[in-house]
N, C-alpha and C positions, 0 to 999 in steps of 0.2 A: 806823697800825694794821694790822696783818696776821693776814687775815683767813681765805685760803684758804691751804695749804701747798704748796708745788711739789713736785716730782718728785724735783730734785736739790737737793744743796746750793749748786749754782752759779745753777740758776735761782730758788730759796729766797733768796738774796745778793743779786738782780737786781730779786726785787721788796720786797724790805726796803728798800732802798735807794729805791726810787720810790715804796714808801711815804711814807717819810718827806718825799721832795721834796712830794708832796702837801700831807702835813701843815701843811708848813712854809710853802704858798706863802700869795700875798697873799689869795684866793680868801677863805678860810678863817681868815687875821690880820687884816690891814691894812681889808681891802674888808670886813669882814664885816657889821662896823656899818652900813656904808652899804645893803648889800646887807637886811640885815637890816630897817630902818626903810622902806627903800624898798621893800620884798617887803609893808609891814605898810600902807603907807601913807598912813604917819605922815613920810615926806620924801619929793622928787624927784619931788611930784605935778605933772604938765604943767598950765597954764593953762587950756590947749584941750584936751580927749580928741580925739586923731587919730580918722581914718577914714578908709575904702578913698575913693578917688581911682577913682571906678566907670569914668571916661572910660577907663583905660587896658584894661578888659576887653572893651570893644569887643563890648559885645550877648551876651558870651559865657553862656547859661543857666545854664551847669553853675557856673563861678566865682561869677554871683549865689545858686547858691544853697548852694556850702560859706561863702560870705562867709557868708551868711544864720545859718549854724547856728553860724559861727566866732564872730561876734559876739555873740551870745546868752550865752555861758558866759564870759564876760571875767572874769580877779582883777583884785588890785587892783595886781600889777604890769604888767599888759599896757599899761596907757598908757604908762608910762614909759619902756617898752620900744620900742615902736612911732612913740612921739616922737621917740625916740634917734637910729634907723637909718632915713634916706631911703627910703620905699617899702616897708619890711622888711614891713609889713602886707599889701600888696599881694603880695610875695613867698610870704610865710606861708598864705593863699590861693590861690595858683598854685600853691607845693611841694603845698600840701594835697590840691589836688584831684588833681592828678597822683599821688599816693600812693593815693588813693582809686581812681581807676581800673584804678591797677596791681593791689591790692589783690581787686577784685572780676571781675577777668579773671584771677586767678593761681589756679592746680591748687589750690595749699597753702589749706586752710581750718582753721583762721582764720590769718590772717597775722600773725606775730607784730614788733609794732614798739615799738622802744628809743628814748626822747627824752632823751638826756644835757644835763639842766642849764638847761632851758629853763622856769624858774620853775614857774608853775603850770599850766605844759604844757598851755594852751588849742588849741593844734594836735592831740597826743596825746586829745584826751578828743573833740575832732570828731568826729575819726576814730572813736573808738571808738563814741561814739554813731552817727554815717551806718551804720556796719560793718552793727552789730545784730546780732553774735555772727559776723561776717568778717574784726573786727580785733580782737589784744586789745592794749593797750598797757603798757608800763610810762616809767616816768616818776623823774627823783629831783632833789632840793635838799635842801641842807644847812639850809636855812631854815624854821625852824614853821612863820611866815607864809604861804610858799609850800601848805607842807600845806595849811592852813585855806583859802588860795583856790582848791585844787582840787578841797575839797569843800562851795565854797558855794556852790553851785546844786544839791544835793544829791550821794548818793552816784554818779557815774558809771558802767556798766555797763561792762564788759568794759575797764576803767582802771586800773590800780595805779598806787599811789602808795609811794614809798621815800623816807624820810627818812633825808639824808645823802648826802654826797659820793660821784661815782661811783667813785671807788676802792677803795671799799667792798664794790661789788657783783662779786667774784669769781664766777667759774660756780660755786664749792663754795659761800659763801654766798647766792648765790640756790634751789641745789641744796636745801640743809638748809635753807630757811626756809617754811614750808608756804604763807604766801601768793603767795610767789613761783616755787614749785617747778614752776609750768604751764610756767615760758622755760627752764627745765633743758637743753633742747633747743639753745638757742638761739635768735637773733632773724632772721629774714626782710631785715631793714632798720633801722639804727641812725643817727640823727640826731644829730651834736654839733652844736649849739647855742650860740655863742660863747663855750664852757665852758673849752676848752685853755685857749685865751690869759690865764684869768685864773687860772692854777696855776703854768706854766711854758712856755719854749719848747722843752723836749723831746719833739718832735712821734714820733719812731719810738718813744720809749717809750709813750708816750699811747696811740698806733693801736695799739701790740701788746698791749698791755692790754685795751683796749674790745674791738680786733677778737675777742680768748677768745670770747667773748659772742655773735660772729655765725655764723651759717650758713655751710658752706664757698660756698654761689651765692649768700649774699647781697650786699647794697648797703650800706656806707657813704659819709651824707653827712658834708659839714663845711661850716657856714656862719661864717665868721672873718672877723674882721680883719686883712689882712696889709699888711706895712712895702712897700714901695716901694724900689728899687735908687738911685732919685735921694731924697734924704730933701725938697727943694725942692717934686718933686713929690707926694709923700707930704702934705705941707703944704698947697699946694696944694687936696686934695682934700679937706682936714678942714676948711682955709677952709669951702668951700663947703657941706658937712653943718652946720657949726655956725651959718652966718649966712642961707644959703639956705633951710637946711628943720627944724634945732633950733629957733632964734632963734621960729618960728614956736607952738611950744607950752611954751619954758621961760623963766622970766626969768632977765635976765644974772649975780643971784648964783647962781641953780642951776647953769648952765654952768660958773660957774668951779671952784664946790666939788667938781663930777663931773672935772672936769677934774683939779683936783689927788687929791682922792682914790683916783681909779678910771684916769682915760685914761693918768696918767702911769704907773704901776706897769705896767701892761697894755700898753702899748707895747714895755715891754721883754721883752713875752713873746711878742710877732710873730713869725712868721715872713714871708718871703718866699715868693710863690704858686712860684716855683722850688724853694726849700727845701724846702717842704711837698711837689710832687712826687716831690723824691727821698725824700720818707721814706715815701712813698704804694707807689711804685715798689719799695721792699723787702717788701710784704704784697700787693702789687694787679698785676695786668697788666692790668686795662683801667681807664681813667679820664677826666674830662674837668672843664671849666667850666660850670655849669649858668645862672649869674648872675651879674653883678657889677653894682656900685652906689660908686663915689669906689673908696674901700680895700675896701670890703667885697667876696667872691667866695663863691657854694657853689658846689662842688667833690662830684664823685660818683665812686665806686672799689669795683671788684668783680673778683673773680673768673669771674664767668660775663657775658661779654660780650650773650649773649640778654637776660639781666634788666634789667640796664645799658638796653641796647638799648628794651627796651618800656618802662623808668622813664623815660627821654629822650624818647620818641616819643609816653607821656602825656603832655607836657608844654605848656601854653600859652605862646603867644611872652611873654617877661619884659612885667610889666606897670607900665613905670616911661620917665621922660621921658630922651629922649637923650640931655641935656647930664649927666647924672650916669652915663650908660657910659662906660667906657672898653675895655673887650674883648667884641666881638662874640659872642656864646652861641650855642648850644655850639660851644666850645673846645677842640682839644686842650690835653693839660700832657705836657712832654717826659718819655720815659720810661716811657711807659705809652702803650699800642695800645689803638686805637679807632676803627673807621670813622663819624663821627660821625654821624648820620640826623637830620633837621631837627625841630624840634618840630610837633607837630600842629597840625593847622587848630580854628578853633572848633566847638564842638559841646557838643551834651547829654549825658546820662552813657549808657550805651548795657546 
């Protein structure tokens, strides 16, 4: 669907063409059912509903207390989600609060922040409520589902919601559509949300798409899945997600139906944390590794190395057990400059 029009005929060609891969991908065919009933809550309910793992925040006030407001607004996909990915709760929490701090020490008021694809954007709507007219956010899925769970705790304040794929959301149709036309502007900070990998592995076109959308100093994260150079070890580390820390909230037909329906498609849209690099590195000069967990990594990239800098130095040390790191945080990624600055010490919000 082509939605905004380019300049030229050649760049007109360029997103025609990525339209369609969109269209076309599993995201939106193949996954959709699944995505669909599991957004509704009518499949791929965990046994257990997870929960933060408070040991890893080590007394920290500030994290009890975005956990506090994180948990309160939960859909009805967040367990599913949080069962999925070793820790990603814990993470979710930690990215959070560290957005929140940057958030309320930054010049720009209100801070404008982009959650590409992340259900029913319970991070997104935190945030927007802690804010209290500091952050406005917007949010999208191509799922009803998703809508309805992100307005069942009522309306959210300073929250939009967009239904449908972010492909959709060109700067002209956010432009022309009056409840959107506040991020006209652009966003401060945009979060992908393990959304590429389940379209395509055309990662440069993906970033240069979303990136329209951001600020020239702002911050793009990505939180994905990525393949592995040895595929043994790749294995290896899904071993241990599925039997280590899934196994714990799903029963073994749930694991396999996810597995075939979703993990297998979706593998073939990884990238390598290399790969991704180099296509980071044709939009970004400075960047680094924020997190990793088995395959999983976020990944931060900006143009303005200051912002970078105070988004990183928000940050609490990763709140997750050792034996599922594999890369030391923060990380350089080749290609991209960055003197990295360690994450902060614990503390209240200030």
């Amino acid at each position: 669907m082509l939605i905004g029009k380019s300049n030229t005929p050649a760049v007109e060609q360029q997103w025609l063409d990525f339209f369609r891969e969109c269209d076309d991908a599993p995201r939106l065919n193949e996954m959709a059912g699944f995505f669909s009933e599991t957004a509704a809550g009518r499949s791929g309910v965990p046994v257990k509903v997870p929960s933060p793992d408070r040991r890893f925040f080590l007394g920290d006030v500030a994290l009890e207390t975005f956990m506090s407001a994180h948990l309160k607004i939960w859909g009805r996909f967040d367990p599913h989600y949080f069962g999925s990915i070793p820790y990603r709760l814990e993470e979710d929490i930690r990215q959070g609060d560290a957005l929140f701090r940057y958030a309320i020490a930054n010049n720009v008021s209100p801070l404008r922040f982009y959650n590409l694809g992340a259900a029913e954007s319970t991070l997104a709507r935190t945030l927007a409520e802690l804010g209290e007219g500091k952050i406005e956010t917007l949010s999208c899925s191509p799922d009803k589902a998703n809508e309805e769970s992100f307005f069942l705790h009522g309306k959210p304040a300073n929250a939009t919601f967009f239904l449908g794929p972010f492909h959709h959301l060109t700067r002209s149709r956010i432009a022309s559509t009056p409840a959107l036309s506040h991020f006209s502007d652009g966003f401060d900070i945009i979060l992908e949300d393990t959304t590429f990998q389940m379209y395509s592995p055309n990662r440069k076109a993906q970033i240069a798409f979303v990136k329209d959308n951001l600020k020239d100093d702002g911050i793009f994260l990505f939180v994905e899945k990525f393949r592995q150079v040895d595929p043994d070890e790749y294995l290896r580390r899904e071993l241990q997600k599925d039997h280590g820390y899934k196994a714990r909230f799903f029963n073994p037909d749930d694991l396999k139906k996810k597995n075939s329906v979703i993990i297998k498609p979706m593998n073939l849209n990884e990238n390598t944390v290399a790969d991704m690099a180099q296509a980071l590195a044709a939009y970004f000069r400075y960047g680094c590794v924020t997190w990793n967990c088995g395959n999983f990594y976020t990944l931060a990239a900006s143009n303005s190395a200051e912002n970078l800098r105070r988004l990183i130095t928000a940050m609490a040390p990763p709140c997750i057990p050792n034996e599922y790191v594999y890369m030391n945080t923060p990380a350089s990624l080749a290609g991209l400059v960055f003197d990295i600055p360690p994450f902060r010490r614990l503390g209240t919000y200030e």
